[in-house]
GUSELO-607380 format. One record per residue (C-alpha): residue in one letter; x, y, z. Coordinates in steps of 0.1 Angstrom, whole numbers, padded with zeros to 4 digits, always signed. Layout:
BEGIN
aXYZ...
END
This chain:
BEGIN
x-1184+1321+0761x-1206+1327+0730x-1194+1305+0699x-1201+1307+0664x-1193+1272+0650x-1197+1263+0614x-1207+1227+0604x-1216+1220+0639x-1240+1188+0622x-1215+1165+0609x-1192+1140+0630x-1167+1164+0645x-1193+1194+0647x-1222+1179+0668x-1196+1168+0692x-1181+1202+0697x-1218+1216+0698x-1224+1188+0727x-1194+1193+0746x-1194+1232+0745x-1229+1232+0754x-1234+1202+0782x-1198+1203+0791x-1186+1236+0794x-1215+1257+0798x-1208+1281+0766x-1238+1288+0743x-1232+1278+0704x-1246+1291+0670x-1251+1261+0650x-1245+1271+0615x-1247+1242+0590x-1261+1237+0556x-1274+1204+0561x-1254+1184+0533x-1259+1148+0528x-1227+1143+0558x-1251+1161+0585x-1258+1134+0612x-1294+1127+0622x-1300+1125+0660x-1262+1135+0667x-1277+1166+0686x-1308+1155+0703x-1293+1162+0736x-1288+1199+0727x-1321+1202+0711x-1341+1227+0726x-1312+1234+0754x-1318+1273+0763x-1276+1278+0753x-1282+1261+0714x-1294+1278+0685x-1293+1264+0646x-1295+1285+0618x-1297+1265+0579x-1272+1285+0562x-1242+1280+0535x-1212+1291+0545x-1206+1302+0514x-1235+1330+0515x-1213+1358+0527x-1246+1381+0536x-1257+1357+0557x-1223+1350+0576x-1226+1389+0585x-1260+1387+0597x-1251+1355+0619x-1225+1376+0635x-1244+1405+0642x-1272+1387+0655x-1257+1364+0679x-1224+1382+0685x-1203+1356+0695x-1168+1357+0711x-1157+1330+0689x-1160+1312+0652x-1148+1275+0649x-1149+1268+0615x-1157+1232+0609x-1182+1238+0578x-1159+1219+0548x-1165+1191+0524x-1143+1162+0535x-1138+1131+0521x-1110+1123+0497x-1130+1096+0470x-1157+1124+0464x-1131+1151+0462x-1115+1132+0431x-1145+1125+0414x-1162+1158+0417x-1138+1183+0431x-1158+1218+0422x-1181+1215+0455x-1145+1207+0474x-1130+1242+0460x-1167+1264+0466x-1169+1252+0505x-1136+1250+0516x-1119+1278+0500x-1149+1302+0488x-1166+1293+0524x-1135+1298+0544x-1132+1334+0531x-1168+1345+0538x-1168+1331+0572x-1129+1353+0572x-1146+1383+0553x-1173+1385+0577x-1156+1378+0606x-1135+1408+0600x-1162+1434+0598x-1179+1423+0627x-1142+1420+0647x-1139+1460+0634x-1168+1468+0649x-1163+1452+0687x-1153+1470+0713x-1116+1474+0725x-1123+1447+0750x-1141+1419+0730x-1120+1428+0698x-1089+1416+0719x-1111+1381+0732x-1124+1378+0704x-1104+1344+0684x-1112+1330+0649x-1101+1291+0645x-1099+1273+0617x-1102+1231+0618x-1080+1217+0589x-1064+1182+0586x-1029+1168+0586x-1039+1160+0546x-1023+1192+0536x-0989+1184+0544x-0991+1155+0517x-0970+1123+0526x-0946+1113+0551x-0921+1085+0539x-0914+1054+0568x-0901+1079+0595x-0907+1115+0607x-0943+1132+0620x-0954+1165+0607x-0951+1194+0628x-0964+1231+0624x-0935+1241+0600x-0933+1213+0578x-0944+1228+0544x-0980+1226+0525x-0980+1196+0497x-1014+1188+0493x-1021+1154+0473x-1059+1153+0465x-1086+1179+0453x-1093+1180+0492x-1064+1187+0504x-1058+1211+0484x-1088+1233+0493x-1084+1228+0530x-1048+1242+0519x-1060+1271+0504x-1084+1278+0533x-1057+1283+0555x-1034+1303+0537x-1067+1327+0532x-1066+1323+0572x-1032+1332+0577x-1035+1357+0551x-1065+1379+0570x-1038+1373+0605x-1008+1392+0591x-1029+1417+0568x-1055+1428+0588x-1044+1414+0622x-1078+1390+0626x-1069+1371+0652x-1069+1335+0634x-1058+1301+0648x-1052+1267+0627x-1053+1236+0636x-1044+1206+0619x-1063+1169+0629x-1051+1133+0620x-1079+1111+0610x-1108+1116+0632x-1132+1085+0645x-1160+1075+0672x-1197+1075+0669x-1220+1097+0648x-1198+1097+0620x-1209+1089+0584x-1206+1058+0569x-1182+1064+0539x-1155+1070+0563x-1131+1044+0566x-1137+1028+0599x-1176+1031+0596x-1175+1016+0568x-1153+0985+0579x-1177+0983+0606x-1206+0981+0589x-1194+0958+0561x-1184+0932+0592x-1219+0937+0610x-1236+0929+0573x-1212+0902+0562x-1201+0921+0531x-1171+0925+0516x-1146+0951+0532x-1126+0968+0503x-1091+0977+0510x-1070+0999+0487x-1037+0985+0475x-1020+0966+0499x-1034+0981+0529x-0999+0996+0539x-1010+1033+0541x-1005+1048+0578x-1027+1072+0591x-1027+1086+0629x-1055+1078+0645x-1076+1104+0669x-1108+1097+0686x-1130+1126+0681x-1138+1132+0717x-1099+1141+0725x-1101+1162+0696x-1129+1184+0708x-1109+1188+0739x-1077+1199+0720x-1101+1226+0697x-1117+1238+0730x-1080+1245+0745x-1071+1258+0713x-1098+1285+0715x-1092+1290+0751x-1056+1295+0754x-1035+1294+0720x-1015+1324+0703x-1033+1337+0674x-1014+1335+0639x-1003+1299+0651x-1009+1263+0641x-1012+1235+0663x-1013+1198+0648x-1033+1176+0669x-1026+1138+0668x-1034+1110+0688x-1003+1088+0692x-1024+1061+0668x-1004+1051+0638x-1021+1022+0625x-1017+1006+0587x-1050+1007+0572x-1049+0972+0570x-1043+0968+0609x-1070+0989+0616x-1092+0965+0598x-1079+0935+0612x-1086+0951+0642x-1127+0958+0634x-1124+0919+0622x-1116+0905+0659x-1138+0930+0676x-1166+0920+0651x-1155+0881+0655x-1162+0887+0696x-1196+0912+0691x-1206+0887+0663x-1193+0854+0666x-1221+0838+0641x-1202+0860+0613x-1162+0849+0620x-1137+0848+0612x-1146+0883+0593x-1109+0884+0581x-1124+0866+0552x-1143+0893+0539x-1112+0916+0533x-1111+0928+0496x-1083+0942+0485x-1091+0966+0457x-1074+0991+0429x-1056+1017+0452x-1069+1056+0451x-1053+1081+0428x-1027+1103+0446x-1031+1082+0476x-1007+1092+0503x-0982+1067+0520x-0984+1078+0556x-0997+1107+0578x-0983+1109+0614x-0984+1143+0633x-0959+1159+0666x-0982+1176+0692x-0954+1182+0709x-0968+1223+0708x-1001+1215+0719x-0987+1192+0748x-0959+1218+0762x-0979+1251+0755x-1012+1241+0763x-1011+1206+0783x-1031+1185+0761x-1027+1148+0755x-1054+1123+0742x-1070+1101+0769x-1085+1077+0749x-1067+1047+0734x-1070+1035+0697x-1079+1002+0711x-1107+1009+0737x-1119+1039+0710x-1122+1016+0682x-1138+0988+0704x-1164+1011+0715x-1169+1023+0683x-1170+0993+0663x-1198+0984+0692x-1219+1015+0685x-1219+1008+0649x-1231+0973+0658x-1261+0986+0677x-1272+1015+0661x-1283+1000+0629x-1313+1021+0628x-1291+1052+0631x-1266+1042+0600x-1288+1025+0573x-1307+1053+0559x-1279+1071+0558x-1261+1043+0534x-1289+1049+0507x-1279+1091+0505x-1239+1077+0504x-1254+1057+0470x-1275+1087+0458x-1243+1112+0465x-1216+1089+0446x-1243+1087+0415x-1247+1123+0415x-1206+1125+0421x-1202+1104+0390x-1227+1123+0366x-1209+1157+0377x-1173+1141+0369x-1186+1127+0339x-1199+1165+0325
END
């Protein structure tokens, strides 16, 4: 299989690039943009591998979506390319509505003329999948998991635009029949992942003794998903699901954020003993705007029609993660300068 993937240098990206490439033998179109979330060293192994190519392009150039396609003719998009994290959304939230709504419809645009133009046999192979998150459905209360029907209620700037890049999706599926799938991803963690994100962060805060801000009370739930079992699910996805569906994709993880903290605390009081107890560097701090109570997602469709089920506990995921931020300090402090330079330049553009 020849894949088009979109965003393929960030977190989620370079690990679908690795797996598609080393682990299933398909050849991938790297088409990223480079922003300051793009992962140095994340692809190394790929580098140079006869089935990878990289192309620097923005989504968002629509010409240059078209020539992609025609050039490497793939059989497949995955469409990771988005601007993702919640804080910057609020503070600057024009980027958030140019890549992930404006981007998703050139990568939909373009996929469309060059799905026209395929023969009968490809045009019927050929699938278009969309990566979203579970943020679009808004907030659960104490009980319940969202499932494929439960309605859009987007809370932040970015989930919002991830909303309205899927209703673009399923918008090109029942007007011009473009074979699109959706899927919908709890909170995504493991190695290679940028340091604003919550459990990088923790992690790094515990391995440099600093404090280790928690909004609120720390009560917020999210369901946790390690981002190895997610590339699995998107691969199955691809492979086998029914185009104009959605399938959620959850790791059976719920975790307060405040647990999951605790959590990096004893794995850091074991990996650093010199530092404990690193409970004491917990923060609590003034909780984010719109911030939603509690995500928890059913993948009860992807389990029964596909057979899919995370192998990886939250447990041994986090301890090996919080271990990989430990030793890859090399890897993780440049990158905490360009988090500084990005939230100054986030700042300036909220304040215009």
């Amino acid at each position: 299989m020849k894949v088009l993937v979109t965003g393929g240098s960030g977190c989620i990206g370079s690990a679908v690039c690795r797996d598609f490439v080393l682990g299933r033998g398909w050849s991938v179109l790297n088409v990223d943009s480079l922003t300051y979330a793009a992962v140095p060293g994340a692809l190394d192994t790929v580098e140079g591998h006869g089935r990878y190519r990289f192309v620097q392009a923005d989504v968002c150039d629509r010409q240059r979506m078209g020539r992609c396609l025609a050039e490497w003719r793939p059989d497949a998009i995955v469409h990771l390319a988005a601007e993702s994290h919640v804080d910057r959304s609020i503070a600057a939230s024009e980027t958030f509505v140019r890549t992930n709504v404006l981007g998703t419809w050139s990568i939909l645009d373009a996929a469309l003329e060059y799905w026209h133009a395929l023969p009968a046999e490809r045009r019927s192979f050929f699938r278009v999948l969309l990566v979203s998150t579970d943020e679009v459905y808004g907030s659960l209360g104490e009980t319940g998991r969202f499932t494929e029907e439960s309605p859009y209620d987007p809370s932040s700037p970015y989930s919002a635009s991830k909303a309205g890049g899927d209703h673009l999706g399923m918008a090109w599926f029942r007007t011009y029949g473009l074979p699109v799938l959706i899927s919908h991803c709890s909170n995504n963690y493991g190695p290679w992942q940028f340091p604003e994100k919550l459990i990088p962060l923790m992690s790094i805060r515990a391995f440099l003794g600093e404090p280790m801000p928690v909004y609120g009370d720390g009560r917020n739930v999210r369901d946790w998903l390690h981002v190895d079992d997610h590339v699995r699910a998107l691969a199955l996805i691809l492979e086998k699901g029914r185009p104009g569906s959605r399938y959620v994709v959850g790791g059976h993880g719920e975790r307060t954020n405040m647990e999951v903290v605790e959590a990096i605390c004893d794995i850091a009081d074991r990996l650093h003993p010199a530092g404990r107890p690193h409970c004491r560097l917990v923060a609590h701090v003034e909780d984010r705007l719109g911030h939603d109570l509690r995500y928890a997602m059913d993948p009860a469709r992807l389990e029964g029609e596909l057979g899919w089920r995370p192998g990886i506990s939250f447990g041994d995921g986090l301890e090996d993660t919080v271990r990989w931020y430990f030793e890859n300090e090399n890897w993780w402090r440049p990158l905490l300068q360009r988090a500084v330079i990005e939230r100054k330049r986030d700042a300036r553009a909220g304040a215009a």
